[in-house]
Every structure is written in structure tokens, then in C-alpha cells.
C-alpha positions in Angstrom: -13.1 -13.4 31.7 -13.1 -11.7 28.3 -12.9 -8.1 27.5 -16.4 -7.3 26.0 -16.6 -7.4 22.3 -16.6 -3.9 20.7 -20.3 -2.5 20.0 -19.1 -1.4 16.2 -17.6 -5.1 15.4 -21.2 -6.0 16.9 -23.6 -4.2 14.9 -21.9 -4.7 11.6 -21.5 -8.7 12.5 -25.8 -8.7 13.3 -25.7 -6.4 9.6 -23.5 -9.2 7.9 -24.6 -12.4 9.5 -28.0 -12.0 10.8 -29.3 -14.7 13.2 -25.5 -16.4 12.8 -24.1 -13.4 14.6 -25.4 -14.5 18.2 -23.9 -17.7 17.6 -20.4 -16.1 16.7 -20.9 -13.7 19.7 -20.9 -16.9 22.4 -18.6 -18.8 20.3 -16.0 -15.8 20.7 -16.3 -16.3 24.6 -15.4 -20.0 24.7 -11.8 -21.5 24.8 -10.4 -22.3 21.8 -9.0 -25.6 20.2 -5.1 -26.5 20.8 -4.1 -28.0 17.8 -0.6 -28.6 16.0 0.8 -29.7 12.7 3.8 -32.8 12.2 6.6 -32.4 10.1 5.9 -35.2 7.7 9.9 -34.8 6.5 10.1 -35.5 10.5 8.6 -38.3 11.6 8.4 -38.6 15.6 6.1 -39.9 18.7 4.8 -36.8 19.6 1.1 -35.6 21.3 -1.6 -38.2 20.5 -4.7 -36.5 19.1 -8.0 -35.9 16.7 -7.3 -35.5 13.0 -7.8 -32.0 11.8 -10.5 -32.8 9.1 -8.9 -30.6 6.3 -5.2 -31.3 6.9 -3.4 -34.6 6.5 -1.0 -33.4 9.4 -3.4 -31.2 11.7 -3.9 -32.5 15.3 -6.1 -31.1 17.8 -4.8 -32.0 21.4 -6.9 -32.1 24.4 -4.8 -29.2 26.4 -2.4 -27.5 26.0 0.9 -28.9 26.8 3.9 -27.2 27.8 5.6 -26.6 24.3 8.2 -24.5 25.7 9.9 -27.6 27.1 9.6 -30.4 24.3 13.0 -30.9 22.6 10.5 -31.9 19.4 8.9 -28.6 19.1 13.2 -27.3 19.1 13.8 -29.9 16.5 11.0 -29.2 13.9 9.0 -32.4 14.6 6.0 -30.4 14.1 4.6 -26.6 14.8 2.2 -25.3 16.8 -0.6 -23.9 14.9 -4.3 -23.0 15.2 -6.5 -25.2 12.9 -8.1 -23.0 10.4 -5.0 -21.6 9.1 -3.6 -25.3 8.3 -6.2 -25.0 5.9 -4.1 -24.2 3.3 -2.5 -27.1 3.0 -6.4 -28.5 1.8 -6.6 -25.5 -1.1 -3.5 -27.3 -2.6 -3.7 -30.8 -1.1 -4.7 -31.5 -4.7 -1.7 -29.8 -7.0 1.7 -31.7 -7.3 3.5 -28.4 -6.1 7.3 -31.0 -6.3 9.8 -28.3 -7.5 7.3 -25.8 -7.7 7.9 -21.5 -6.8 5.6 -20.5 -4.4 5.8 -17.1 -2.3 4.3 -16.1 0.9 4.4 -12.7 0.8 3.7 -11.7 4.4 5.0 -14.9 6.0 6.0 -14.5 10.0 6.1 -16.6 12.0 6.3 -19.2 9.2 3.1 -21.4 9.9 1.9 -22.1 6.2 5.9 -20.7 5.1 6.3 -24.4 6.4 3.5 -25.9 5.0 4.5 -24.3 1.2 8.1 -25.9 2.3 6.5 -29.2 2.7 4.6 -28.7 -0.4 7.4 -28.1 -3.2 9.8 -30.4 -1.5 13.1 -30.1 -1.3 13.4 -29.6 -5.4 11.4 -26.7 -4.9 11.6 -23.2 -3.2 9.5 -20.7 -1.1 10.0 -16.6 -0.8 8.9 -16.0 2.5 8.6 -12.1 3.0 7.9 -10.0 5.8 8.2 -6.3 5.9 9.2 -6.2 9.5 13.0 -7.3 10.5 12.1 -8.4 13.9 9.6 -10.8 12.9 11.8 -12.5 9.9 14.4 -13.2 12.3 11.9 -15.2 14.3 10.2 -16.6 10.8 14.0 -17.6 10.1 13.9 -19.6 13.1 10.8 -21.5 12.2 12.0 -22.2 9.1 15.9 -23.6 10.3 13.2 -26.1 12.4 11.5 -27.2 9.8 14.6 -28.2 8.1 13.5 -28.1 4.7 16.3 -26.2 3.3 13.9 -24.9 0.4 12.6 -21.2 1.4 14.1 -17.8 1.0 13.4 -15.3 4.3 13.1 -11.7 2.8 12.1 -8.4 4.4 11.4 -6.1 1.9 8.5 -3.9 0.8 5.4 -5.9 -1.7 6.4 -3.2 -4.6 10.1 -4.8 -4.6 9.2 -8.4 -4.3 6.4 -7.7 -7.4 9.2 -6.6 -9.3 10.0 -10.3 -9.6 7.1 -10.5 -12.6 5.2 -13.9 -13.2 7.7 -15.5 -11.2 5.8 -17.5 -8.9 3.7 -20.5 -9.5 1.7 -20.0 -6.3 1.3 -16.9 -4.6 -0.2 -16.8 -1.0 -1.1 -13.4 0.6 -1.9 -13.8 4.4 -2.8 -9.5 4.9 -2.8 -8.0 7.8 -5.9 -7.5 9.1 -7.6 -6.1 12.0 -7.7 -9.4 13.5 -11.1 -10.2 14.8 -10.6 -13.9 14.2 -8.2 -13.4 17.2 -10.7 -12.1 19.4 -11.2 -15.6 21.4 -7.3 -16.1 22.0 -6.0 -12.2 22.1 -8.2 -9.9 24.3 -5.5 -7.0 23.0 -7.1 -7.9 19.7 -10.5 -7.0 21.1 -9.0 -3.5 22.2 -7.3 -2.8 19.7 -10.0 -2.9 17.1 -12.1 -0.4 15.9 -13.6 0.6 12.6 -10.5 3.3 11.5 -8.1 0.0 11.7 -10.8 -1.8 9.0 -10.3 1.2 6.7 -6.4 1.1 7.2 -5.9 -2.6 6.2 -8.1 -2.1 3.5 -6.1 0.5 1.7 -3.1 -2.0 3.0 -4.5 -5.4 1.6 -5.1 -3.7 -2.0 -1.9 -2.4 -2.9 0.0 -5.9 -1.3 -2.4 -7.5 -3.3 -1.7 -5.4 -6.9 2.2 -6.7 -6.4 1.2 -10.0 -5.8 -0.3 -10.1 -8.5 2.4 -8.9 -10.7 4.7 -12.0 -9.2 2.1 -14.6 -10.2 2.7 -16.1 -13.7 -0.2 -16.6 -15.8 -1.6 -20.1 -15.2 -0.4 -20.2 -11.4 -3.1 -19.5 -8.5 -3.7 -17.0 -5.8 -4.8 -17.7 -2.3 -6.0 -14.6 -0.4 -6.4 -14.9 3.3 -7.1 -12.8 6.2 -8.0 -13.5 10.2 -11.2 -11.4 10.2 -14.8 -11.8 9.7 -16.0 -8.4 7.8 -16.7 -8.4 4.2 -14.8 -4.9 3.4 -11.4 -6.9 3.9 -12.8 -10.2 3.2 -15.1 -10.6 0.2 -15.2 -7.2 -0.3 -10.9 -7.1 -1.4 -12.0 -9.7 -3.8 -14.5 -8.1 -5.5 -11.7 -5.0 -5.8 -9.1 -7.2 -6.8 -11.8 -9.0 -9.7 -12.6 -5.4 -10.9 -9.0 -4.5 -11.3 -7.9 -7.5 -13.0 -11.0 -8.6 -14.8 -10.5 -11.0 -17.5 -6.9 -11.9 -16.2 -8.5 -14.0 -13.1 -10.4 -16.9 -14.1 -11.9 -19.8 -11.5 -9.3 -22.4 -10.0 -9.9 -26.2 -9.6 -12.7 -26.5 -7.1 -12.0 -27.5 -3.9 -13.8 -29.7 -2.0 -15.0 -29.6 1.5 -16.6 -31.8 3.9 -20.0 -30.1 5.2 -19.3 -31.7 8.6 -15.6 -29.2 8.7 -18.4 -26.6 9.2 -16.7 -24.5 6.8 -19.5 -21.9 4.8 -18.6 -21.6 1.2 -19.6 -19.0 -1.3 -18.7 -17.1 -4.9 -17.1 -13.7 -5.3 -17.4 -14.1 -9.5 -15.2 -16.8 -10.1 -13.1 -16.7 -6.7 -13.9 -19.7 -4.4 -14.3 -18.2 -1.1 -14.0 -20.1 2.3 -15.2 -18.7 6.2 -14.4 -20.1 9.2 -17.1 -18.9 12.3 -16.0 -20.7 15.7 -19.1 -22.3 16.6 -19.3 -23.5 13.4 -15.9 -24.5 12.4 -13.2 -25.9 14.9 -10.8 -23.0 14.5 -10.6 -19.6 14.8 -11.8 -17.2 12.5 -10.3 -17.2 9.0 -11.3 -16.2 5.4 -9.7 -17.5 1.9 -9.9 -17.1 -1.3 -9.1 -18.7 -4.3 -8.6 -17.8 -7.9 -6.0 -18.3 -10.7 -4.7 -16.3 -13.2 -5.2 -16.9 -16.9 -2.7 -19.4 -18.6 -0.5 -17.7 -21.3 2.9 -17.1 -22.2 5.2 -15.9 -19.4 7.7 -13.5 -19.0 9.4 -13.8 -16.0 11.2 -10.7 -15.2 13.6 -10.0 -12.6 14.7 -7.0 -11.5 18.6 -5.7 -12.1 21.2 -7.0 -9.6 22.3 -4.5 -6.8 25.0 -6.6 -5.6 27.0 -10.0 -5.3 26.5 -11.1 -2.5 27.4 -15.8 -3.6 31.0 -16.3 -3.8 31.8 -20.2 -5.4 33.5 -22.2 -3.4 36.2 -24.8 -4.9 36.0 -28.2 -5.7 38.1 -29.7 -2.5 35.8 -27.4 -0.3 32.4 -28.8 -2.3 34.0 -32.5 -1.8 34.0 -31.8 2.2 30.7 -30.1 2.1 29.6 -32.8 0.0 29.5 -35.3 3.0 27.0 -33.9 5.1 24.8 -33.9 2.7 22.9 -37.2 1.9 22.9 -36.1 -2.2 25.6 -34.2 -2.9 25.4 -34.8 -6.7 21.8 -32.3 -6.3 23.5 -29.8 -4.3 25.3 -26.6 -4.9 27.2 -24.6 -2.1 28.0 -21.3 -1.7 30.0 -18.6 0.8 28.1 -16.5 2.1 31.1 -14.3 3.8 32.8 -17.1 5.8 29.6 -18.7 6.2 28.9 -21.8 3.8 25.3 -22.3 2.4 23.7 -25.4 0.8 21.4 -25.3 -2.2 19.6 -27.8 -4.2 21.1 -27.4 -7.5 18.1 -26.3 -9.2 17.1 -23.4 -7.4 20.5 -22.2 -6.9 20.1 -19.7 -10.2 17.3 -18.7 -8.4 18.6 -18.0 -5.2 20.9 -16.3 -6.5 19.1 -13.4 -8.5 16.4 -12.9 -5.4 20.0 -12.3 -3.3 21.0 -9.9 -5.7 18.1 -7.7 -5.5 16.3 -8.4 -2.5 17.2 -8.1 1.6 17.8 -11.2 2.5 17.6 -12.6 6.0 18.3 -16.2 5.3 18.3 -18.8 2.6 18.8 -22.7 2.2 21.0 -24.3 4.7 23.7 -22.3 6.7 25.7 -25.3 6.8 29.0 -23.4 8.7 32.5 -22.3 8.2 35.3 -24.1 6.5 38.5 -23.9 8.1 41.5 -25.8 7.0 39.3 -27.8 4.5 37.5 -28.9 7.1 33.6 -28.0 8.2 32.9 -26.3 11.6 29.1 -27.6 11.7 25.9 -24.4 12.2 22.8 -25.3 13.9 21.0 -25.1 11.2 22.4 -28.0 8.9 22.0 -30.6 12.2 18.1 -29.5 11.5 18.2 -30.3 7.9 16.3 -33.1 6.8 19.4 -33.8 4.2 21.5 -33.8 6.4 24.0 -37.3 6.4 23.3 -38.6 9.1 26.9 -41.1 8.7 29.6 -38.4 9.0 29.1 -37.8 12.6 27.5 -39.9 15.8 23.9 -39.3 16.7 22.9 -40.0 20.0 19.6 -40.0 21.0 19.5 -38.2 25.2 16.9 -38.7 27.7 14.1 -36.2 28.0 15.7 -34.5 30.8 19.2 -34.5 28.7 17.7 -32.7 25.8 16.0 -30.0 28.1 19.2 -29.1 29.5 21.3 -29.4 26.1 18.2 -26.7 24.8 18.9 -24.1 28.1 22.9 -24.8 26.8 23.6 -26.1 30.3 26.0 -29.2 30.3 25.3 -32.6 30.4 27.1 -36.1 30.4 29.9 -36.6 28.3 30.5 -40.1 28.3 27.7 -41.0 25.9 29.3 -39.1 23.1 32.4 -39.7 21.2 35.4 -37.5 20.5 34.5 -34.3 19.1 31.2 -33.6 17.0 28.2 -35.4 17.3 24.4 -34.5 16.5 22.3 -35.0 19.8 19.1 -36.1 19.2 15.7 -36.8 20.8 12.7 -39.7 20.0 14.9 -39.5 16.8 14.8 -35.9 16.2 18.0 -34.3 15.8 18.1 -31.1 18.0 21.2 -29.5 17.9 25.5 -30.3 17.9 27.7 -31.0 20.7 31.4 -31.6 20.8 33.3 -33.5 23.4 36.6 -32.3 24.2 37.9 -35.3 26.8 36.1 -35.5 30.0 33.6 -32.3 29.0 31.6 -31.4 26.3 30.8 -28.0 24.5 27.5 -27.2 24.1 26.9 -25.6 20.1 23.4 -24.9 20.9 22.4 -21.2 20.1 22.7 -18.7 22.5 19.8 -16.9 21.5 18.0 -19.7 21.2 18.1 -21.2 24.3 15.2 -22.0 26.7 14.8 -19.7 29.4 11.5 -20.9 31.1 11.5 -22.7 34.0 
């Protein structure tokens, strides 16, 4: 049983959508879809189900499963997200984004973070940002999953990340909002609205918008996104956003959409905007908007360094880094600390000025620690889609194997050899184990672990 819908988000939905607002009002009392995303870099049996109409990798499921305890959520086979969101994978199905800049400038968890990462390849790179440090770590966590080794976790305010000027060839802003397209999963969201909150992320959505503009080089396109349904954060920011910038933002490709997605389209000047009404659409509720900036020279700016943070590491160190790597030749590595970090060597530049300026949680491939030229394997480089998959056995467990490898509790060591080995599961790599005789020692994460029963 729902918690009633508030009586302001009411009367200003029957002001805004007429008729249509009944519809939206019984809509927002049903169950919503399950649906998840595959890891295309990932291939794996996972859940059977529908096609998600405007994503090539979008799966609705019939119910909801227990993700908790499926080692191929663990290993980044795919990622649990609601439908309408995966839409923006459709708004740039059409661009060849290979080797492309794209930032996500409020980015936890890391649902389209992953989809951008998809996107630009691993040639390319994604800034994901977040201005909380509790939700990067997790959004660091969803992006060592996906494996990718192409995005850039930052937590820092919009203004310093702006200061990065026409840097970006795509720049997605997912605002906060006051969430009422949450109002059929979250009944806190229900509660917690109310028409001061609307005002707040307005003010909030303008100025992250104003520095996300400023890291957007001329010719490159905006998408502007929100989980609510009113106009003052939806159409309404657009219209702002147009009569700030004027004759800078001109109209984007157009994007086509299927009339039976149930998606309703309109025009804010030349931005493409995009609703998503459950009852209409299969998702919850989500706005976009589309626009580009106008092509001309670019600058791009960066602010001055703060710090060093890279130190290089030497050529018999890159030789042994080199083999777990499936390209060495395209990689560049650097220390971090003790910590080793892998790079595709045309971002690296990159990487390194957005290190020098910015806080940054965590960035390509924490590959591990070298000691006496040899590597001590991380988690994250036995997630890495790069990862060369000849330098140590992989051995593909039994379900029940793989759950207890993920709650770091032991399990047999005969069917490993000597020392490390990746263990796997359906073909996924999940994590490293090393066998030390007759036992072996779980390198799963301690904070990671499952802890359901």
C-alpha cells in the first residue's frame, strides 16, 4: 500500500497535464518494471527477457530476482537499472563516441557512467563526478565492475570541474531533482516532496548547468536529465539555460523514437525534449533534453596543477605490467603511491592533468603493487575487460562456489593451481584467489563481500 500522493504534486500535475494526469495518478500506484542492462564488453548467460525498445542492451525481466546473490551482477556482466534511464544510450546510439571525452557530471551510482564507458570504448574516457564522497566510493565500485578501465571517479564541486573549459565532447547532467519519477518505487520520495524542494533544485540545476556548459566544447552536445515530471525543473531549466546561452546552443541531430516506446516528444526552441509518464512509457518517470553547442574553434583550458600526484614507473616494471594486459603496446602505467594504475596510452595526458587539479577517487585500472619486479594482482584488474587472460589460470566454479568465494568464505582448493588464479563464473571473471598448498586465500574485498543470507 502506497503512501498517498501529495495534494501540491497533484494539483500542479491536473495544471500541467490535464486529462493525462489521472492516468499518471493510477500509473504511480502500480508495480513497476524490473529491468537490467548487459555488459556488451561482457558477454554471459544471464536473465532471459523482453528487449528494452530504446536500448540495444535493456532487458525487462519478469520479477525480480535475487541480484544480491548472482556472481554476474559481482562481475559486471550487466547492471541493474530501471528502463527509462537506459535511454541515453538511444540519444547517442547514433554518434561514433570511439575515443571520445564525455563527462557525467553528477554520476552515482554509475548507471549511464557505464553506459558513456561503453560508448567511447576503451580508447576513450569518462569524468564521472559526484559531489558527495560516500556515493563515489560506491560509483567507484560500479565502475571497477564494469571493467572498462576508461572513466575518471571525481568528487568535487560543478564550478571546479567547469574549470576544465570546452573539454568535453559530450556532457551529460543527470540533476538532482525532487524525484517524483521515484514516487512508484520510493514511498520516502512521496514524503519527502513538497513544493520548497522544487524551488531548491531549481536554483541547484541552474548553476550545475552554467559549469557544464563551460566544459562542453563548441560542436559537442548536451543531454539534460532529471527524474521528475514538473516543467519548473524540466522544460522550464531549458528554457533558462536557452535564454542564457542564446545563440551558442543550436539543435542536435534528431533522434528518433518509436511511437509504440510511448515516449511524448516536444520542442523547448531548438532543444529536443523527451518525457517518460508510467502508464505511458514502460519506465519510471524521466525527462531529457537535448541540444548542442555551436561548432567553432576550441580552446580547451585546464586549470593550473595543485599537485603530482603520477610517478613513472621503469621500463622492467612496465615489461611485467605489460603481461596482464592483452595490448601492452596501447598502455601506459603509472604509481599511484605503491599502487600501480593502467592507462590507455591516449588518455594518459589526460588523466593526468584532471589528477592534478581535481579530487580524485579512482581512475583506470588499479592493477596492484609491484614487489620484487613482480605484480601482486588488485581486484580490480581481474574485472578488466583487458585483462590477459594467459598469465594466470581461470577457472570457472560452480554457482554455489562463486557465492561463497563473493562472502570470502573458503572453498575447494584442488581445482586451482599453485598460487594466483582468476575464479570465474558462466565465463565471468569475479575476483583472484591464491592457493598456498592444500588451502587457498581468498583476495576478494573485504568490504565488498556479500553479507545477505
Amino acid at each position: 500500500m502506497h503512501t498517498p500522493l501529495p495534494e501540491e504534486f497533484i494539483r500542479a500535475m491536473r495544471q500541467q497535464l490535464g486529462d493525462d494526469a489521472e492516468s499518471l495518478f493510477v500509473a504511480l500506484d502500480t508495480e513497476p518494471a524490473v529491468s537490467i542492462r548487459l555488459n556488451p564488453a561482457k558477454p554471459a548467460p544471464t536473465y532471459d527477457g523482453e528487449g528494452v525498445g530504446w536500448c540495444p542492451w535493456g532487458r525487462y525481466l519478469a520479477e525480480r530476482p535475487q541480484f544480491t546473490l548472482d556472481p554476474l551482477l559481482h562481475g559486471g556482466a550487466y547492471y541493474v537499472q530501471e528502463a527509462s534511464s537506459q535511454f541515453v544510450a538511444h540519444i547517442l546510439g547514433g554518434d561514433d563516441l570511439r575515443g571520445a571525452r564525455i563527462l557525467d557530471m553528477c554520476a552515482a551510482p554509475g548507471g549511464k557512467t557505464t553506459i558513456y564507458s561503453t560508448l567511447v570504448g576503451r580508447e576513450g574516457l569518462v569524468v564521472a563526478n559526484d559531489i558527495n564522497r560516500g556515493r563515489t566510493l560506491a560509483l567507484a565500485d560500479n565502475v571497477q565492475r564494469w571493467g572498462m578501465g576508461n572513466v575518471v571517479v571525481t568528487c568535487n564541486e560543478p564550478a571546479h570541474i567547469g574549470a576544465f573549459e570546452e573539454w568535453f565532447d559530450v556532457v551529460a547532467v543527470d540533476a538532482p531533482c525532487s524525484g517524483e519519477g521515484m514516487f512508484r518505487k520510493m514511498d520516502e520520495a512521496r514524503t519527502e516532496w513538497s513544493p520548497a524542494t522544487v524551488e531548491q533544485c531549481v536554483a541547484r540545476q541552474r548553476d550545475i548547468l552554467a559549469e557544464a556548459w563551460r566544459a562542453l566544447r563548441p560542436g559537442g552536445k548536451l543531454i539534460y536529465s532529471t527524474c521528475t515530471f514538473n516543467d519548473k525543473e524540466d522544460e522550464g531549466i531549458v528554457e533558462w539555460l536557452i535564454s542564457e546561452y542564446g545563440d551558442e546552443i543550436v539543435a542536435a541531430d534528431d533522434i528518433v523514437t518509436d511511437d509504440e516506446w510511448g515516449i511524448a516528444r516536444s520542442t523547448v526552441g531548438v532543444a529536443q525534449c523527451f518525457h517518460f509518464y508510467p502508464g505511458k512509457a514502460r519506465g519510471e518517470g524521466f525527462f531529457a533534453a537535448v541540444m548542442s553547442k555551436r561548432a567553432g574553434s576550441v580552446r580547451r583550458t585546464t586549470p593550473k596543477a595543485r599537485r603530482r600526484v603520477f610517478a613513472p614507473v621503469d621500463k622492467r616494471d612496465a615489461s611485467e605490467l605489460g603481461r596482464w594486459v592483452d595490448d601492452a603496446s596501447k598502455m601506459a602505467f603509472r604509481l599511484v603511491g605503491d599502487v600501480v594504475y593502467g592507462y590507455h596510452g591516449d588518455v594518459v595526458d589526460d588523466v593526468t592533468r584532471l589528477s592534478e587539479s581535481l579530487s580524485v577517487v579512482y581512475s583506470g585500472v588499479a592493477m596492484g603493487q609491484l614487489f620484487k619486479g613482480r605484480l601482486k594482482p588488485e581486484h580490480p584488474l581481474a574485472l578488466y575487460v583487458g585483462r590477459n587472460e594467459a598469465v594466470v589460470r581461470v577457472v570457472d566454479v560452480s554457482e554455489e562456489d562463486a557465492v561463497n568465494y563473493l562472502r570470502k568464505q573458503d572453498i575447494a582448493a584442488a581445482q586451482f593451481d599453485e598460487g594466483i588464479n582468476v575464479v570465474s563464473y558462466r565465463g565471468v571473471a569475479i575476483g583472484f584467489i591464491k592457493r598456498i598448498g592444500a588451502r587457498c586465500n581468498n583476495m576478494y574485498p573485504k568490504d565488498l563481500r556479500i553479507q545477505k543470507l
